[in-house]
C-alpha positions, -999 to 999 in steps of 0.1 A, spaced: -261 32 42 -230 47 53 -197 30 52 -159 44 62 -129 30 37 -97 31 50 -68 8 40 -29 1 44 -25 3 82 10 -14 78 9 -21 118 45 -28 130 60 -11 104 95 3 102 105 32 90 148 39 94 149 22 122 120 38 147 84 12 151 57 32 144 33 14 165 29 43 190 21 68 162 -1 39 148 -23 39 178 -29 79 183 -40 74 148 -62 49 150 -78 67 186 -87 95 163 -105 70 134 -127 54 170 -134 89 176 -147 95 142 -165 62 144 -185 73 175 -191 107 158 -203 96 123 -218 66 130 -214 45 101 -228 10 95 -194 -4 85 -161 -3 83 -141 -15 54 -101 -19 56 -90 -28 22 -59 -44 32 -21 -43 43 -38 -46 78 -1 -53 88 30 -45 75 46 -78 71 35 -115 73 51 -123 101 39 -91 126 56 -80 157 33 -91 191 30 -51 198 11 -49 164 -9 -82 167 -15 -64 201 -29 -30 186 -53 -46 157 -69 -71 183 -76 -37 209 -84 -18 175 -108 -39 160 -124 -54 198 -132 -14 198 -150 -12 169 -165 -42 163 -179 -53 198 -177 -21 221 -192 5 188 -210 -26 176 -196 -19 141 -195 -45 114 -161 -45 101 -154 -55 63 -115 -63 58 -91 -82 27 -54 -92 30 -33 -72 14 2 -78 -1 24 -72 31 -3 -96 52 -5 -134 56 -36 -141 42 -41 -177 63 -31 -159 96 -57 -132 90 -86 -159 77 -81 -173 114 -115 -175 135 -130 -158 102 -164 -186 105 -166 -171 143 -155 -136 134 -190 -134 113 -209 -141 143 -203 -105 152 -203 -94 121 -162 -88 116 -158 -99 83 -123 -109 74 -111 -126 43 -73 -134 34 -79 -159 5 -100 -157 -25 -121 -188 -30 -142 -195 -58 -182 -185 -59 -178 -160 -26 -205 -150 -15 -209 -109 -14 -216 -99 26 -247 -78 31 -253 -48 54 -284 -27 53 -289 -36 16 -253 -37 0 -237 -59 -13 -199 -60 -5 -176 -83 -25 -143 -92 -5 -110 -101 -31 -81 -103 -9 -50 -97 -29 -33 -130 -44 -10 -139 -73 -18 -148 -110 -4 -178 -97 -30 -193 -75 -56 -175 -96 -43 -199 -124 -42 -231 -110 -82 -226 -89 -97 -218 -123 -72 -242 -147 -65 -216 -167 -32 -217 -180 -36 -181 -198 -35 -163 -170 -2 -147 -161 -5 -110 -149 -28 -93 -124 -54 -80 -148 -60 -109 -161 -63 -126 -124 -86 -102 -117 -105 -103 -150 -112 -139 -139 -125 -130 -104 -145 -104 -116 -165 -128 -141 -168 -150 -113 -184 -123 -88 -208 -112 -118 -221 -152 -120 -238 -145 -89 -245 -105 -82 -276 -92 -81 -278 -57 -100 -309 -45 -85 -291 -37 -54 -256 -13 -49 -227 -32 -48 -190 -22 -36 -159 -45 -49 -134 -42 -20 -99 -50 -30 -60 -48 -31 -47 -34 -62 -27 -18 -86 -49 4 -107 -36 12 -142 -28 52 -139 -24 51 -102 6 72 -83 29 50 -63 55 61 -35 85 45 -23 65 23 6 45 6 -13 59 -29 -25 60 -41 -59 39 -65 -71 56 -77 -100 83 -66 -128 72 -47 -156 34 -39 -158 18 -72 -152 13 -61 -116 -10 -34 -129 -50 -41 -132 -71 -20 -160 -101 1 -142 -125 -11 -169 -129 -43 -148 -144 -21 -117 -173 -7 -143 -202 -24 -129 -198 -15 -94 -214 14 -78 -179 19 -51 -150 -1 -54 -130 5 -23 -90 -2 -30 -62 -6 -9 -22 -6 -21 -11 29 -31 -6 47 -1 -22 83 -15 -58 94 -12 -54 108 -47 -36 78 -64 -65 77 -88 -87 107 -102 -123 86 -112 -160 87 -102 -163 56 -86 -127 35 -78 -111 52 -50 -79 45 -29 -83 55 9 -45 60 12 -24 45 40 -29 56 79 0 71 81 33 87 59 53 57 60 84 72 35 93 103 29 79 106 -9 46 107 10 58 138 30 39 163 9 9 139 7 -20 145 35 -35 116 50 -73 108 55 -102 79 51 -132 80 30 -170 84 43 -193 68 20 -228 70 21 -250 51 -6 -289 64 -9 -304 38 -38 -281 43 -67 -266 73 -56 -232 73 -39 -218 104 -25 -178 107 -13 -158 133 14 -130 130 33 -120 136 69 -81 141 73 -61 118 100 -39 144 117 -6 123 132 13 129 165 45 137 151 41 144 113 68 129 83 87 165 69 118 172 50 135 204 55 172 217 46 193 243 42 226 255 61 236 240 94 239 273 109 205 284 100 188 250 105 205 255 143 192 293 145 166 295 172 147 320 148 141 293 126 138 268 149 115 281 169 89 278 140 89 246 134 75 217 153 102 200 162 93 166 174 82 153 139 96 126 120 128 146 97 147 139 67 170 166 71 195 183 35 222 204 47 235 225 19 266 229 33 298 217 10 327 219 31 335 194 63 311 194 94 318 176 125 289 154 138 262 175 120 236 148 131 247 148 174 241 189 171 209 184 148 193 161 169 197 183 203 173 208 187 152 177 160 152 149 182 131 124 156 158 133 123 156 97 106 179 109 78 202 133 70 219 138 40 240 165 18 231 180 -13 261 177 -29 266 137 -22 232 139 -38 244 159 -69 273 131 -70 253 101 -66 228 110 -92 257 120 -118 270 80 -110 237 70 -113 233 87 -145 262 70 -158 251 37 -147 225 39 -165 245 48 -198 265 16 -196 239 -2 -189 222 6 -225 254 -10 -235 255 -39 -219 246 -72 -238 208 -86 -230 221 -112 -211 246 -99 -191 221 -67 -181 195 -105 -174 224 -117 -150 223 -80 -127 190 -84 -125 193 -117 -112 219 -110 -91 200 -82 -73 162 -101 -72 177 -135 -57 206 -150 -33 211 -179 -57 248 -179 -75 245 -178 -115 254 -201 -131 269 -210 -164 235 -237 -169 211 -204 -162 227 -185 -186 223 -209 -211 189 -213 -203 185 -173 -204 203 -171 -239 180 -199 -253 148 -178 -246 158 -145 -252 171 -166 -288 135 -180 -290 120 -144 -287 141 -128 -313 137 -154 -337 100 -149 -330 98 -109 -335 118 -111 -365 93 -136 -380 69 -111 -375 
């Protein structure tokens, strides 16, 4: 059988300012027209179907036309998962009708699932969720990271699967050695948010959403589609594509077909006098999505109003010097910062993770743990 994996839509997202819904649909035009061209027997979208939990109508709009497309006009099955930046409860909605025509969508992990079937696979849905939740379903006060939420799931799903058959996991994850880029969200402090691809072993494909790069992860059977667009520009330099799967037996084979964009995510820089020469100009494409670095040092007046009558789509522009001075302060932060006490360096990060006031009670609190912890490495 033949499935396509893509992932990480983020509909409705926001990027400086402009909605990239309009870009989102051209896009998404092109994957129906690879659809109707390669025919597969599924479609798997392995989360961040929007881009927050709450989506803009125009979005909700654009998946319902989307997926109608696919799924009752192409007569696709469709396989999706929740991601991070969904709601998993507003995507489960109409999921017990949704099978009737074979769209199945899961935003909640529920104990004993049930793997789908489609022309002899076996799919297994895990929507992303917390340890949290994970913890409390199974009453199993140890878990407290990702890993070992997943670990848990994973033993759960191999209860039930049958090995004589191929089986794809499809899920929303943080693989240990993955590449991240600045529009992804983190999933939690430190590396608890980060799942160990020993887990995926005993599956034949495991199809991931979360890291927005095709080439997050270099291994022989867990691959990350990437997202459908660039949605930052530390994905500027990455390409963009989905995954076409086919399975024969045991054998799974892997190739890509690249999404091209209506207006691509660049940087480019260099003087204002040659980035406003029609020589140069006149090479590039000049409707795409710019971050723009002028390496001029002296004063400019309104270098962005005469950029933009020649780039019309800059979303940033910045100098290279204020760059050289913001990473010398940021350098120096960081200096001080090694100084600082535990608990005062405890209190910035509280300050900048949440919009409750500290409090002399908290810190307290703080310095009796981070006490307890010492006492307990020093036993050691």
């Amino acid at each position: 059988m033949k499935f396509i994996h893509t992932a990480d839509w983020h509909l409705g997202k926001l990027v400086h300012g402009v909605y990239m819904t309009e870009d989102q649909k051209h896009v998404l035009e092109d994957l129906i027209q690879l659809i109707q061209k390669e025919k597969p027997d599924a479609l798997v979208i392995a989360g961040d179907l929007y881009d927050r939990s709450v989506p803009p109508t125009e979005a909700v709009k654009l998946l319902n036309d989307t997926l109608y497309t696919i799924n009752v006009e192409l007569g696709v099955p469709i396989i999706a998962i929740s991601g991070n930046h969904d709601s998993g409860d507003r995507l489960s909605f109409g999921s017990s009708w949704y099978r009737h025509s074979k769209l199945f969508m899961k935003g909640k992990w529920e104990k004993a699932s049930q793997a789908i079937e489609i022309k002899g696979v076996h799919f297994h849905l895990v929507p992303f969720t917390e340890p949290g939740p994970i913890r409390e379903m199974y009453e199993n006060s140890s878990i407290t990271s990702h890993h070992e939420a997943m670990k848990v799931i994973v033993d759960d799903i191999h209860k039930h699967i049958d090995s004589t058959v191929p089986n794809v996991f499809v899920g929303h994850a943080f693989v240990l050695g993955g590449k991240t880029t600045d529009s992804e969200r983190t999933l939690s402090v430190g590396g608890s948010g980060c799942v160990g691809s020993e887990l995926f072993e005993s599956f034949d494909y495991t199809a991931l959403g979360h890291l927005h790069s095709p080439d997050a992860i270099r291994h022989d059977s867990i691959h990350y589609a990437g997202s459908l667009m660039k949605y930052s520009f530390s994905e500027a330099r990455q390409r963009k594509a989905v995954k076409i799967v086919e399975i024969n037996d045991s054998e799974v084979s892997v190739k890509e077909e690249i999404l091209k964009p209506k207006k691509d995510m660049r940087e480019i820089e260099g003087y204002l006098s040659h980035l406003l020469d029609a020589e140069f100009y006149q090479t590039q494409k000049r409707d795409d999505y710019l971050k723009v670095t002028l390496h001029d040092e002296g004063g400019l007046i309104d270098p962005m109003n005469q950029l933009k009558q020649v780039y019309p789509n800059i979303l940033h522009l910045e100098r290279k010097a204020a760059m050289r001075d913001k990473s010398n302060v940021r350098q120096i932060s960081m200096i001080q910062s090694r100084k600082e006490e535990g608990i005062e360096l405890f209190k910035r990060f509280y300050d900048d993770m949440t919009t409750s006031q500290w409090s002399i009670d908290k810190q307290d609190k703080a310095a009796s743990i981070m006490d307890e912890v010492k006492s307990k490495e020093a036993a050691r």
